[in-house]
C-alpha positions in Angstrom: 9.8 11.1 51.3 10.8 9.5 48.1 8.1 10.2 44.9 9.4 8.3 42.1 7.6 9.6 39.4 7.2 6.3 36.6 9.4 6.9 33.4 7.3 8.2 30.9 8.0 7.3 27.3 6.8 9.4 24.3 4.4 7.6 22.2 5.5 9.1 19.0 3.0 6.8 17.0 0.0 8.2 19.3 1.5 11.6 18.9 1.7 11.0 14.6 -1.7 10.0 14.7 -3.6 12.2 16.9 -1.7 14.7 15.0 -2.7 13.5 11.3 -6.3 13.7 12.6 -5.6 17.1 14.0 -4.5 18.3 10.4 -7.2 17.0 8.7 -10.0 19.0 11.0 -8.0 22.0 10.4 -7.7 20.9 6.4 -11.6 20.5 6.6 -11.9 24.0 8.7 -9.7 25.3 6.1 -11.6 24.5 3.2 -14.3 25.5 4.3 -13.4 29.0 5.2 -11.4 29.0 1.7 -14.5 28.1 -0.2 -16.9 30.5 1.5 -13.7 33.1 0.8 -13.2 31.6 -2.7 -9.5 31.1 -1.7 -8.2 28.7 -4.8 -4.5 27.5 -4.4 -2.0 30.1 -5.9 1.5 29.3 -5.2 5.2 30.5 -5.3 6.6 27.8 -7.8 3.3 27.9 -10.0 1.7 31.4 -10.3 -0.8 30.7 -12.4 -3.9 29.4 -11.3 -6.4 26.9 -12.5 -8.8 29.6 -12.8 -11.6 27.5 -11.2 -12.9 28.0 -8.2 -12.0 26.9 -4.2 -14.4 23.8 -4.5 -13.3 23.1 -7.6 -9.9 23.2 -7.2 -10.1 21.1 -3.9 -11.7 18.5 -5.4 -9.8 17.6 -8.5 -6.9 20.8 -8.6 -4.5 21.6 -6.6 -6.1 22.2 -3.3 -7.3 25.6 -2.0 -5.1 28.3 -0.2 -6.2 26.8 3.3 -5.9 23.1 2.2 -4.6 20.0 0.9 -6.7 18.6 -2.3 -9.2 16.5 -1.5 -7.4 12.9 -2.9 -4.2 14.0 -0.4 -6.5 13.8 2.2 -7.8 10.8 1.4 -4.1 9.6 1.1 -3.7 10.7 5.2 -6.7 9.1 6.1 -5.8 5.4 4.5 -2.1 6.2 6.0 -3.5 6.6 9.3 -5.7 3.4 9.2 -2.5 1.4 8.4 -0.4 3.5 11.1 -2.6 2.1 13.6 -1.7 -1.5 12.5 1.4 -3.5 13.8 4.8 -4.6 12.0 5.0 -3.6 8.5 1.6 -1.9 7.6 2.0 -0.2 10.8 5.4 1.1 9.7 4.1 2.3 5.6 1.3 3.9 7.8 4.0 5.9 9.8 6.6 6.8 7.0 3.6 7.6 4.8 2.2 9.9 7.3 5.7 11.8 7.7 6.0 11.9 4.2 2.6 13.6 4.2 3.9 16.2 6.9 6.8 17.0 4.7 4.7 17.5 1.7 1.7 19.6 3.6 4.7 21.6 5.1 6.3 22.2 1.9 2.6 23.2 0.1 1.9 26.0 3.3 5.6 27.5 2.3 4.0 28.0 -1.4 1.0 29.1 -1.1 1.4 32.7 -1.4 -1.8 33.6 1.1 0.8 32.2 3.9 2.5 35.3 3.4 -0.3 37.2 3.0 -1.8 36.6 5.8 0.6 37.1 8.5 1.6 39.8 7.0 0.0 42.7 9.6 -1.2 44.9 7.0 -3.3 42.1 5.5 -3.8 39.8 8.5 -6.8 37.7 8.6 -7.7 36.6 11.9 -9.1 33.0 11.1 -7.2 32.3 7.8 -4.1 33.0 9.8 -4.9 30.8 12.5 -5.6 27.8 10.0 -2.5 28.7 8.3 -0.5 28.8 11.1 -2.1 25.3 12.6 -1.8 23.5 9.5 2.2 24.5 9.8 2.8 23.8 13.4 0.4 20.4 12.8 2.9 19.4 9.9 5.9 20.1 11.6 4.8 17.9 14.3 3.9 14.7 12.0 7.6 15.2 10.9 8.6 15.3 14.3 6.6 12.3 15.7 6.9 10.5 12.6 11.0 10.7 12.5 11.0 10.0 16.5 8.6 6.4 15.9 10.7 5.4 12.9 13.9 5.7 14.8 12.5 3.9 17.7 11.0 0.8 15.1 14.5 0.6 13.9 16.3 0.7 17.3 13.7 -2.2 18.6 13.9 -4.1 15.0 18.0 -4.0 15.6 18.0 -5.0 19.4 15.7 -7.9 18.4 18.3 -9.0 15.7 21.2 -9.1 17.5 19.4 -11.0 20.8 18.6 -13.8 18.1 22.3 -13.6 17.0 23.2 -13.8 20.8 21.2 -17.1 20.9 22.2 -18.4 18.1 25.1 -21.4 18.5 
């Protein structure tokens, strides 16, 4: 009895997208719950605040303690409309969107209420579980963003050298 099982290939494009659109539910959940919480950004490498509120500081600031500000989330959401196109828009889409992952990654390492909230003395059920999505969710843009431009660039080099191969 021979099952061949087809080759499956990972779609790292699918997997960059669905995965932008993952982090920006949990961005939304996030400012949400940081805005009912009044949860403004406060990070490692800037300890002083704004002093305005979570609203406030998601719209025009620096985000709030469970988000992105609001114009980086605009950025992800033009990124993944181009990411979804083919050839070179396509590929800006894709190195945009892993750029993003990189920078959302880097902003839940600052934020000091990433600490704070896995910490189990000060745990917070849901603020912990957007925390900890929006992390995993970022590391996995990097991930499937790296994995699709590596793929672009093996496909874009095979094509050049079968026209060099052609070529008299």
């Amino acid at each position: 009895m021979n099952t061949s099982r087809p080759k499956t290939k990972l779609n790292a494009k699918t997997g960059l997208i669905v995965t932008s659109i993952l982090s920006l539910v949990n961005a939304g959940v996030g400012t949400v719950i940081a805005v009912k919480e009044n949860l403004p950004s406060v990070t490692l490498v800037f300890t002083t605040t704004t002093g305005k509120p979570a609203l406030e500081d998601f719209l025009t600031g620096n985000g709030t303690a469970l988000s992105p500000p609001l114009y980086l989330c605009i950025i992800a959401l033009l990124l993944i409309l181009l990411a979804l196109q083919s050839k070179r828009p396509g590929m800006v889409g894709v190195v945009g969107l892993t750029i993003l992952g990189v920078i959302f990654l880097l902003g839940e390492f600052a934020e000091t209420s990433t600490y704070r909230v896995l910490n189990p003395v000060t745990f917070h059920l849901s603020v912990a579980l957007v925390t900890l999505a929006a992390i995993v969710l970022a590391l996995l843009m990097i991930v499937f963003g790296g994995v699709e431009i590596v793929q672009r660039r093996q496909a874009h080099r095979q094509g050049a050298s079968g026209r060099d191969k052609q070529s008299p």
